[in-house]
PDB file as gemmi writes it, atoms N, CA and C in Angstrom:
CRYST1    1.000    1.000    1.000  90.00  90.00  90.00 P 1                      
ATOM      1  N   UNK A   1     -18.043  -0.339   0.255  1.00  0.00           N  
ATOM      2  CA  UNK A   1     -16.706   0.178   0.115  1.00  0.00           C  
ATOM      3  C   UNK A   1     -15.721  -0.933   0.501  1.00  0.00           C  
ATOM      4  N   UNK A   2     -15.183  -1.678  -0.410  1.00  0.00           N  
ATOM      5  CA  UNK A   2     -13.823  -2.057  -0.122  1.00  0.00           C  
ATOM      6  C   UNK A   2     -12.472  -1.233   0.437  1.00  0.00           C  
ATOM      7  N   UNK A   3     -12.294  -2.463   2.021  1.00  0.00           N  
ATOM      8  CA  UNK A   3     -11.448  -1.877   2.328  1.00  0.00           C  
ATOM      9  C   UNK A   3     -10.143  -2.949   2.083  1.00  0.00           C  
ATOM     10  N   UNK A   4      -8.571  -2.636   2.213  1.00  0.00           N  
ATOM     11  CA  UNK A   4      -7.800  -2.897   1.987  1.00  0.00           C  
ATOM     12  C   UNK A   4      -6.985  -2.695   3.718  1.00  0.00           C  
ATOM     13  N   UNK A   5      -5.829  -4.089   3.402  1.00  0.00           N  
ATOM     14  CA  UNK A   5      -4.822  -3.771   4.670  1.00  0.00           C  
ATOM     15  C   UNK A   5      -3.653  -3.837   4.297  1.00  0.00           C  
ATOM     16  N   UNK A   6      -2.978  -3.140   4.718  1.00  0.00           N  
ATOM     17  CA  UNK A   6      -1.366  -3.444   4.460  1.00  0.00           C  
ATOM     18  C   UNK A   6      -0.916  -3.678   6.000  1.00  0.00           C  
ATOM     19  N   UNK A   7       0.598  -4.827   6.385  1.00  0.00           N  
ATOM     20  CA  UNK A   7       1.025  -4.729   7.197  1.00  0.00           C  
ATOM     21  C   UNK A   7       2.523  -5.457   7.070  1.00  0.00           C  
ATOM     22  N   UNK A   8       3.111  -4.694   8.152  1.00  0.00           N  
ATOM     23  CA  UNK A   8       4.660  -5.090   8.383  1.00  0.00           C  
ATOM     24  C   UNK A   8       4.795  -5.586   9.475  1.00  0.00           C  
ATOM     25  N   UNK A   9       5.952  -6.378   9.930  1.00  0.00           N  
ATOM     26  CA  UNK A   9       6.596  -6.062  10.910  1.00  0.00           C  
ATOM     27  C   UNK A   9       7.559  -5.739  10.909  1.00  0.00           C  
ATOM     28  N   UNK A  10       8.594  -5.084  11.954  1.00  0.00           N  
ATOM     29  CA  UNK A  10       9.968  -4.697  12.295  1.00  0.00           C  
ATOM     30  C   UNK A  10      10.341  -4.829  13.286  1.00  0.00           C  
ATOM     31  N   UNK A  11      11.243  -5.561  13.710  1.00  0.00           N  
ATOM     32  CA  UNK A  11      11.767  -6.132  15.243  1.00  0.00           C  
ATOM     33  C   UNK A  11      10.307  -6.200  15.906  1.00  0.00           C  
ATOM     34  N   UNK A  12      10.134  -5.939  17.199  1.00  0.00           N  
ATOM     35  CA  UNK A  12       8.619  -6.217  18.063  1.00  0.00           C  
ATOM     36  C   UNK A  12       7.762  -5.213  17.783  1.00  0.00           C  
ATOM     37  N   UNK A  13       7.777  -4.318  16.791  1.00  0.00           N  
ATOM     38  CA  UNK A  13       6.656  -3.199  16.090  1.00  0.00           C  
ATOM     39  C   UNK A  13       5.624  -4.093  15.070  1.00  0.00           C  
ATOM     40  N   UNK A  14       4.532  -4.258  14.956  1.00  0.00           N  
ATOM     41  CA  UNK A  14       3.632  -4.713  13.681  1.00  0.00           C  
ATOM     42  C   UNK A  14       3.148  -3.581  13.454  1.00  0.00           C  
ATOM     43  N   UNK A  15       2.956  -2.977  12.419  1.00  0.00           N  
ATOM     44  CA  UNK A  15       2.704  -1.704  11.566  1.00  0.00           C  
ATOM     45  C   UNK A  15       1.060  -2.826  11.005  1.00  0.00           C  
ATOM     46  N   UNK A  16       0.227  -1.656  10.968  1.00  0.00           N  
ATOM     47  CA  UNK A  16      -1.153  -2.004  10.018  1.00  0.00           C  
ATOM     48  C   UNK A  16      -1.535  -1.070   9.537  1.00  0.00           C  
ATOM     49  N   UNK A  17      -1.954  -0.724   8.242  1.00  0.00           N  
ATOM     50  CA  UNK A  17      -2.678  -0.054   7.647  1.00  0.00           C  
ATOM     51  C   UNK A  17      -3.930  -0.183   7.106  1.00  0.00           C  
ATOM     52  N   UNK A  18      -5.370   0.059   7.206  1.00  0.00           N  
ATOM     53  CA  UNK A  18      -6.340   0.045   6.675  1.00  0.00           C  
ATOM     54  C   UNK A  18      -6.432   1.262   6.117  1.00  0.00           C  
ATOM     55  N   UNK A  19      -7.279   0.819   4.755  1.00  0.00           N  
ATOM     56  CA  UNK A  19      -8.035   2.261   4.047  1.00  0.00           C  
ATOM     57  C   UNK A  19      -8.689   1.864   3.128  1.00  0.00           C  
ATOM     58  N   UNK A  20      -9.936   2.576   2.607  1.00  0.00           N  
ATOM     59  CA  UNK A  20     -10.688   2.306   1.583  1.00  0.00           C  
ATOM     60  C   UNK A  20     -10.247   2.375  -0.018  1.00  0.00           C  
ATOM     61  N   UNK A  21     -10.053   0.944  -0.474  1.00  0.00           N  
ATOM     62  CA  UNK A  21     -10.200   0.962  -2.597  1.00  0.00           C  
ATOM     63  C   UNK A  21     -10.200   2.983  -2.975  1.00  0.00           C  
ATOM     64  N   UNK A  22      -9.183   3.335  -3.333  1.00  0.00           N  
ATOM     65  CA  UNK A  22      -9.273   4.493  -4.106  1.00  0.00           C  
ATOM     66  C   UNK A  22      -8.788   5.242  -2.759  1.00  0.00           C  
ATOM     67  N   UNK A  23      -7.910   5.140  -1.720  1.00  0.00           N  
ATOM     68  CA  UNK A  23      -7.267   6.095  -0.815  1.00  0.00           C  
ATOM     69  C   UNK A  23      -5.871   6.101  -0.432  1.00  0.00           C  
ATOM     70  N   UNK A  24      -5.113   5.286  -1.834  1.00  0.00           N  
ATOM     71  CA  UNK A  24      -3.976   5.150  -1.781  1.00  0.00           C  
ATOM     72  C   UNK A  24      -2.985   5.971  -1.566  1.00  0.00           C  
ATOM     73  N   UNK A  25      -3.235   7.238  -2.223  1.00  0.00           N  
ATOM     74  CA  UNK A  25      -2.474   8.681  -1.848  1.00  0.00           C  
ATOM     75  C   UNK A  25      -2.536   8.518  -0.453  1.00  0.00           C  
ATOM     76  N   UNK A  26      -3.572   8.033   0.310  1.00  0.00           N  
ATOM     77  CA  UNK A  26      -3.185   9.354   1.535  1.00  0.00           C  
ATOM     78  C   UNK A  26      -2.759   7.871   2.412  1.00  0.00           C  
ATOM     79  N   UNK A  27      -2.857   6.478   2.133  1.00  0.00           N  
ATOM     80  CA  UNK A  27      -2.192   5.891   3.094  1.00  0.00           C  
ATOM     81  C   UNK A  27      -0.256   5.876   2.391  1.00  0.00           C  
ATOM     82  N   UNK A  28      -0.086   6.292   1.157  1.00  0.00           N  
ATOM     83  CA  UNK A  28       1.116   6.290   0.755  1.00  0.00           C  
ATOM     84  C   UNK A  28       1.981   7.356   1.418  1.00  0.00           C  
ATOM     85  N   UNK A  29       1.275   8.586   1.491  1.00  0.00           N  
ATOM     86  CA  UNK A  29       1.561   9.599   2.880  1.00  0.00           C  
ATOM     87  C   UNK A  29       1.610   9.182   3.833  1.00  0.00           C  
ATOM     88  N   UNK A  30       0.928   8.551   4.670  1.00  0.00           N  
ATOM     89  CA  UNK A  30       1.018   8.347   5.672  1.00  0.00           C  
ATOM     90  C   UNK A  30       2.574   7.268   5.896  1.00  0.00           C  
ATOM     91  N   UNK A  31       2.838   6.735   5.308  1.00  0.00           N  
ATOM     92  CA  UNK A  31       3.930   5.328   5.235  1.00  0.00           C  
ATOM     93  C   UNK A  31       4.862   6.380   5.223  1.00  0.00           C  
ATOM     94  N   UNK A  32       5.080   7.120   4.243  1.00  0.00           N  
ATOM     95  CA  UNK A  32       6.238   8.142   3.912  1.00  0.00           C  
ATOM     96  C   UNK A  32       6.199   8.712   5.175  1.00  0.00           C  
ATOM     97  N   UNK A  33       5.404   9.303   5.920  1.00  0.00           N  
ATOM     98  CA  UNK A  33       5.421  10.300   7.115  1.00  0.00           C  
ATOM     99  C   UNK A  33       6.417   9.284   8.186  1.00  0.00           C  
ATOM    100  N   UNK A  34       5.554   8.184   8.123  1.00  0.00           N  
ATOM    101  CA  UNK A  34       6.437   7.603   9.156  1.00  0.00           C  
ATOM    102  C   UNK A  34       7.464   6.963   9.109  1.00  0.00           C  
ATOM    103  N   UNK A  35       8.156   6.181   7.681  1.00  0.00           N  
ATOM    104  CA  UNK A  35       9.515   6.032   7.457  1.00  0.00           C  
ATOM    105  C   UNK A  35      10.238   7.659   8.152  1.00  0.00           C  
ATOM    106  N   UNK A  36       9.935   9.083   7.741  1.00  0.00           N  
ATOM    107  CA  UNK A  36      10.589   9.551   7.917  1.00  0.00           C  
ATOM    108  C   UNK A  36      10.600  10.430   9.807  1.00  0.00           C  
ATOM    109  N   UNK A  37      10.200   9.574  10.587  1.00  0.00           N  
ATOM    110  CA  UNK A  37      10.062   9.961  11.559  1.00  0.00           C  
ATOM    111  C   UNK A  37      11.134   9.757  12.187  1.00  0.00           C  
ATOM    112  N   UNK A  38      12.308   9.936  12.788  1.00  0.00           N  
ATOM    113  CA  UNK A  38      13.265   9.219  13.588  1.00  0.00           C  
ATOM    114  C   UNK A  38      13.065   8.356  14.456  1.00  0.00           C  
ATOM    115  N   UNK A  39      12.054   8.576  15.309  1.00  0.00           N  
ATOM    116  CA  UNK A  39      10.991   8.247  16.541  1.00  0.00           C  
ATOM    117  C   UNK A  39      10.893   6.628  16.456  1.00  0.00           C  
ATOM    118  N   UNK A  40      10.654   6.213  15.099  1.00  0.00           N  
ATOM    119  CA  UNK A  40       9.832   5.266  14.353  1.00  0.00           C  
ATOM    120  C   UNK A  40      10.903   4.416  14.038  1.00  0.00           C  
ATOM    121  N   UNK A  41      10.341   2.520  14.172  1.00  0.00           N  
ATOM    122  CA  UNK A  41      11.520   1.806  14.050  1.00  0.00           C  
ATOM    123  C   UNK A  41      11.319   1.348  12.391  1.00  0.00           C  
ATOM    124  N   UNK A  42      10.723   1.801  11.652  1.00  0.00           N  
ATOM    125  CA  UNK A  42      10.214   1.922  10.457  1.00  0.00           C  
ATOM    126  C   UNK A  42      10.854   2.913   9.512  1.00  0.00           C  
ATOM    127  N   UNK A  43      11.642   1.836   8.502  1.00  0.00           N  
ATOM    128  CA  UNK A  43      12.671   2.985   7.483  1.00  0.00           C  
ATOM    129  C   UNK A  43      11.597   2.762   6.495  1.00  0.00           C  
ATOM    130  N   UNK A  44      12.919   3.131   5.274  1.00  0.00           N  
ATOM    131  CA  UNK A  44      12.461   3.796   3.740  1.00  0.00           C  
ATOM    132  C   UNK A  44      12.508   2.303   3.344  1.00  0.00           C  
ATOM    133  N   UNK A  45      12.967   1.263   3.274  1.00  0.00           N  
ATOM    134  CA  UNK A  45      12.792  -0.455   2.517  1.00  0.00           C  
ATOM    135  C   UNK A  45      11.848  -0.514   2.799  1.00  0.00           C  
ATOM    136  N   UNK A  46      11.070  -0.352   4.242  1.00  0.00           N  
ATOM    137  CA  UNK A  46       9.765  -0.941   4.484  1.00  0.00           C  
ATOM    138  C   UNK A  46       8.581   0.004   3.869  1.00  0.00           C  
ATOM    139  N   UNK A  47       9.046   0.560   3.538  1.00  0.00           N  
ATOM    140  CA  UNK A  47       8.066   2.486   3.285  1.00  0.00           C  
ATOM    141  C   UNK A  47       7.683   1.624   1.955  1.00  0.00           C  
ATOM    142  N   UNK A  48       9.368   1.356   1.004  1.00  0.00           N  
ATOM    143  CA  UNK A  48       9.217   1.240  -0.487  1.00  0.00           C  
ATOM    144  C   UNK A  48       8.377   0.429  -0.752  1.00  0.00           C  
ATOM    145  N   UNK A  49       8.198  -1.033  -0.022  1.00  0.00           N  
ATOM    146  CA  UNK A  49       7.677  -1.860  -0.439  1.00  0.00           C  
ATOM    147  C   UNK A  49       5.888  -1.719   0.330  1.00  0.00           C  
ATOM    148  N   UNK A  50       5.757  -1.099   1.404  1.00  0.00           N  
ATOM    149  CA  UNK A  50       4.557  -0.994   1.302  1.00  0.00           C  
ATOM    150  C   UNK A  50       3.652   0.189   0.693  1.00  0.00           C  
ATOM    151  N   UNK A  51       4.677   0.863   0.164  1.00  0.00           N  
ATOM    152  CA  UNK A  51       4.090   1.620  -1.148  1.00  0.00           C  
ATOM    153  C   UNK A  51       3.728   0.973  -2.604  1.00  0.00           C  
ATOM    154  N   UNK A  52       4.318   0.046  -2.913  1.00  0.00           N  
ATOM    155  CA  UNK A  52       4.682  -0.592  -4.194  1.00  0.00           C  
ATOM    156  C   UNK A  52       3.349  -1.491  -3.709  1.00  0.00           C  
ATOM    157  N   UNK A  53       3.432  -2.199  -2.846  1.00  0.00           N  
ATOM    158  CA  UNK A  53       1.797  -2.698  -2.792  1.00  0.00           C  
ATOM    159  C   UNK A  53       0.726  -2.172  -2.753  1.00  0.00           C  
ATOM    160  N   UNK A  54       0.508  -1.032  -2.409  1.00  0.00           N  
ATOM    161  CA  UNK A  54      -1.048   0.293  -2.042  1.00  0.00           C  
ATOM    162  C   UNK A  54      -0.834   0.316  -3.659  1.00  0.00           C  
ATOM    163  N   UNK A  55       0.279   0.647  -4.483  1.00  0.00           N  
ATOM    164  CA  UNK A  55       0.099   1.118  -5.676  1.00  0.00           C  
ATOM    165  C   UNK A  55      -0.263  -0.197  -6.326  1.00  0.00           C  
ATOM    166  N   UNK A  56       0.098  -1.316  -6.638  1.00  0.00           N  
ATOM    167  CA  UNK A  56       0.231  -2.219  -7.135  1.00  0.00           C  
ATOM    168  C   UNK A  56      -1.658  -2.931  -7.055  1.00  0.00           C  
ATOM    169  N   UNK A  57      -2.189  -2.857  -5.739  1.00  0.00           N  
ATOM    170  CA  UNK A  57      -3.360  -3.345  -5.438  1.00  0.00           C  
ATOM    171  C   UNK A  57      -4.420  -2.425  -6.225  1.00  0.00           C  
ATOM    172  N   UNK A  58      -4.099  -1.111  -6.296  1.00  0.00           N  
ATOM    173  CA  UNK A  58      -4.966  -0.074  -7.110  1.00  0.00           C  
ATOM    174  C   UNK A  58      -5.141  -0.238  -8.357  1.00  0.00           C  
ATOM    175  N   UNK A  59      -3.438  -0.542  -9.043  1.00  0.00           N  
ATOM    176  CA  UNK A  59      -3.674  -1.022 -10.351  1.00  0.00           C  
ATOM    177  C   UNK A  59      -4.292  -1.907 -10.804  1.00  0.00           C  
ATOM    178  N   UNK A  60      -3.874  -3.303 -10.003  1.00  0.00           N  
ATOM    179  CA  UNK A  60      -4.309  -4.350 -10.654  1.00  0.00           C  
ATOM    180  C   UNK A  60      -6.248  -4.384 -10.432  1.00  0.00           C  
ATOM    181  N   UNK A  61      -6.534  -3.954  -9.436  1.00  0.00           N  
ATOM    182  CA  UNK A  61      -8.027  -3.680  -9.122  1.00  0.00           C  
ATOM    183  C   UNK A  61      -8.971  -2.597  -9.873  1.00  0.00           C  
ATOM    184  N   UNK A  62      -8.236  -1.672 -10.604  1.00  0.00           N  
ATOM    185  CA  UNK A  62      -8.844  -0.357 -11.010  1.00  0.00           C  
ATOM    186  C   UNK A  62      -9.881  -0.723 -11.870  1.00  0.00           C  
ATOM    187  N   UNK A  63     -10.323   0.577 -12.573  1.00  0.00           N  
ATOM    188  CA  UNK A  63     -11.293   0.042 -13.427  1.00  0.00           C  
ATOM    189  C   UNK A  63     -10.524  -0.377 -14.584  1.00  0.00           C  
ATOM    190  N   UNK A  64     -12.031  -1.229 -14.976  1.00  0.00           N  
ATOM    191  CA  UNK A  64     -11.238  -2.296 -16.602  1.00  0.00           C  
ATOM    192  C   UNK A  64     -10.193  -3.284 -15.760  1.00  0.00           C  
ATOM    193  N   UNK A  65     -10.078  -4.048 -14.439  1.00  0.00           N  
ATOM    194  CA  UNK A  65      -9.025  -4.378 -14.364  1.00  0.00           C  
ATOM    195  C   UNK A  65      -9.170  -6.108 -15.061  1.00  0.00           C  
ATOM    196  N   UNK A  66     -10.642  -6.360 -14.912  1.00  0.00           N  
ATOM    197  CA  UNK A  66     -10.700  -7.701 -15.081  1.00  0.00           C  
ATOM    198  C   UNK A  66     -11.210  -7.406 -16.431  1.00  0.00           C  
ATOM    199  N   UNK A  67     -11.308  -6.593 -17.535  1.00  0.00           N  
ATOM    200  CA  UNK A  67     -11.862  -6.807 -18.695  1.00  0.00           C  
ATOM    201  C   UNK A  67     -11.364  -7.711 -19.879  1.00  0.00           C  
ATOM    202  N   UNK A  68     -12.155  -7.725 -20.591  1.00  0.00           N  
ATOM    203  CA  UNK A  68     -11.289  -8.836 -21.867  1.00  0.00           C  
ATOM    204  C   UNK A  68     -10.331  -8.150 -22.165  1.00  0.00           C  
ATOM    205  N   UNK A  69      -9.876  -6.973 -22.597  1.00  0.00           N  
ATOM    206  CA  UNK A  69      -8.575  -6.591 -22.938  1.00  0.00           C  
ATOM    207  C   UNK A  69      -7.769  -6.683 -21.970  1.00  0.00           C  
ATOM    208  N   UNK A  70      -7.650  -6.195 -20.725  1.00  0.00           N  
ATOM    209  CA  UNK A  70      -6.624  -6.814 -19.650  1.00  0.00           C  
ATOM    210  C   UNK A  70      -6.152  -7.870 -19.959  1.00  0.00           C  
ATOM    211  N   UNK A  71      -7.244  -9.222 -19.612  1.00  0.00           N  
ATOM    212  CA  UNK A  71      -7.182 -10.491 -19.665  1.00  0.00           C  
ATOM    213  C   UNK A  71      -6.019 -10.921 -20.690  1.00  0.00           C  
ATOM    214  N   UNK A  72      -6.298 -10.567 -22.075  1.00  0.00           N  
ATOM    215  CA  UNK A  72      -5.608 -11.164 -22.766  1.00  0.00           C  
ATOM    216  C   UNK A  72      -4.490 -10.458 -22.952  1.00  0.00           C  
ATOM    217  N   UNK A  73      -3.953  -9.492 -22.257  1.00  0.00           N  
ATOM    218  CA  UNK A  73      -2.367  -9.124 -22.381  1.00  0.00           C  
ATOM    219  C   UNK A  73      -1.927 -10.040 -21.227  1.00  0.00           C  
ATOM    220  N   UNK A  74      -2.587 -10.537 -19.925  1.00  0.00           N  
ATOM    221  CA  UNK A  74      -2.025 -11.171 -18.741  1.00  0.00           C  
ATOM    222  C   UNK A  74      -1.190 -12.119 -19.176  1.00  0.00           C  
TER     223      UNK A  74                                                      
END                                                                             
């Protein structure tokens, strides 16, 4: 099982995320949960963009990602 990390920082907070190839929903929840926490020094810019990567890493990795048809639209 491939796992994957995402991480931020924000002022003296480092944010990390691990999760396994194909569990993007639920770490994309989880980011959303905590942009929207007040508690949390972690907004919605940092949410967006470490959403746009969980999604972005799925795509480009999915299946067919390295096939000859991929390839030659790259």
């Amino acid at each position: 099982m491939e796992m994957r990390t995402l991480t931020t920082t924000v002022g003296p907070h480092h944010y990390v995320f691990r999760y396994a190839a194909g569990q993007e929903d639920h770490v994309v929840d989880e980011v959303m949960r905590l942009a929207d926490d007040p508690r949390a020094d972690f907004g919605w810019p940092e949410a967006a963009r470490m959403c746009f990567e969980a999604v972005n890493a799925a795509t480009a990795e999915g299946p067919g990602a390295d096939s000859p048809a991929r390839r030659s639209r790259l």
